[in-house]
C-alpha positions in Angstrom: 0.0 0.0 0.0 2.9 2.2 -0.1 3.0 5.0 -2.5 -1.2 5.2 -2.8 -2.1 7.4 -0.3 -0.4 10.6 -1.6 -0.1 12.0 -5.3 1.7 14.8 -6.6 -1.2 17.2 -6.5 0.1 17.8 -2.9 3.1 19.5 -4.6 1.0 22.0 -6.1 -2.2 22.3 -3.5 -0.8 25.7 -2.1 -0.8 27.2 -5.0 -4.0 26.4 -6.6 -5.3 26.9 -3.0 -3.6 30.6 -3.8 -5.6 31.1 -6.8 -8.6 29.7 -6.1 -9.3 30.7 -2.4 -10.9 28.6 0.3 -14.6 27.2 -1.7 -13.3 25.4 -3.9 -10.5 23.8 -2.0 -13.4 22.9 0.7 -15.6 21.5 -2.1 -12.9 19.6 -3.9 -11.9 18.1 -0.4 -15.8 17.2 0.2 -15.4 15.5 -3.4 -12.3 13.8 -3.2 -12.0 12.9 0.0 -15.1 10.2 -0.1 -13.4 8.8 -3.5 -9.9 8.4 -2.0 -11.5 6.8 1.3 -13.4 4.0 -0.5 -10.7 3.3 -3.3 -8.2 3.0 -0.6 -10.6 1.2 1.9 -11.3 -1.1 -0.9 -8.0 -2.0 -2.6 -6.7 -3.0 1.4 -9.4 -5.3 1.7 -8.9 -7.1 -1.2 -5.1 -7.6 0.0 -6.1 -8.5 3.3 -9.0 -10.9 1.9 -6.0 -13.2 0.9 -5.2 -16.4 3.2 -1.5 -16.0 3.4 -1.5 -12.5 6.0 2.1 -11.2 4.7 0.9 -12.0 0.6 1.0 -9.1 -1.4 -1.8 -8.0 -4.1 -0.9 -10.5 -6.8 -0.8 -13.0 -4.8 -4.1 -12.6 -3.4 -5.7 -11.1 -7.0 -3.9 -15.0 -8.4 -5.9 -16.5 -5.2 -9.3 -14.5 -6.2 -9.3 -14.8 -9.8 -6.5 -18.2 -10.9 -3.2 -17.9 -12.5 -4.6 -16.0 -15.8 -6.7 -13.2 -14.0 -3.9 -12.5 -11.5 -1.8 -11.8 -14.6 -4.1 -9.8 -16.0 -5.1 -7.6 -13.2 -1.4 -7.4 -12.0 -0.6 -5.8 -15.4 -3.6 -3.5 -15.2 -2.1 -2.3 -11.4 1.3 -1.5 -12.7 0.1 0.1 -16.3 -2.1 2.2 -13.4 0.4 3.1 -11.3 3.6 3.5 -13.2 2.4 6.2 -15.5 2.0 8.1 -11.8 5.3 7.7 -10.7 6.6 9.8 -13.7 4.5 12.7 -13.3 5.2 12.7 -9.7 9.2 12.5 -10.9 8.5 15.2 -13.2 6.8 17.4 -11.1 8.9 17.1 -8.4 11.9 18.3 -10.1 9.9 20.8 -12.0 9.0 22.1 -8.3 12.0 22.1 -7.2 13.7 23.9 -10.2 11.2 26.6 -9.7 12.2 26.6 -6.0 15.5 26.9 -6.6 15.3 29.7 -8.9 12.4 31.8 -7.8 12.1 31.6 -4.1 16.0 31.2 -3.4 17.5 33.2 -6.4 20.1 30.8 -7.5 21.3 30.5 -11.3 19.2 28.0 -12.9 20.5 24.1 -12.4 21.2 21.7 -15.2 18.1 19.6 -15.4 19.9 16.7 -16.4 22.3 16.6 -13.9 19.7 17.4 -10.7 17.3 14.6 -12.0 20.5 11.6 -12.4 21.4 13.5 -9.0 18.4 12.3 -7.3 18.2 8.9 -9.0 21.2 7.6 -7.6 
């Protein structure tokens, strides 16, 4: 379950809360909040529904749904997931860039060289 609790809207929630004002941050939270409860709720029951307690989701999707379906929906989870994990490298470093430069004054940083920075 680690990773699906926080996204990289967080990075940028001040400042849409900036330009927007309170309203729509408190009727986006009234929203979203429900939708991330029950997704969440839901995806740690199915991998606590398993019968081996330390099994991860594809084993317990395999126990569920066989050998084929586990496949299937294993795929499905990463091709969900993955695509996440690069805009939240992205935006990260694009956060931090403007950080760097606009709040701290420094000379721009070589992109290249900050992102293999953080990699390794």
């Amino acid at each position: 379950m680690f990773g699906t609790a926080i996204g990289a809207g967080v990075l940028f929630f001040p400042i849409r809360a900036g330009f927007g004002g309170l309203i729509p941050i408190l009727l986006m939270l009234v929203l979203a909040y429900p939708i991330a409860f029950y997704c969440h709720r839901a995806l740690a029951r199915l991998c606590l529904s398993g019968s081996n307690p330390s099994g991860n989701i594809t084993e317990t999707v395999e126990e569920h749904f066989g050998k084929t379906g586990g496949v299937v929906i294993t795929f499905l989870y990463f091709f969900a997931i993955c695509p996440l994990l690069w805009i939240y490298g992205v935006t990260i470093t694009n956060t931090f860039m403007t950080f760097w430069e606009n709040q701290l004054g420094f000379a721009p940083l070589n992109r290249a060289l900050w992102r293999c920075s953080c990699c390794c």
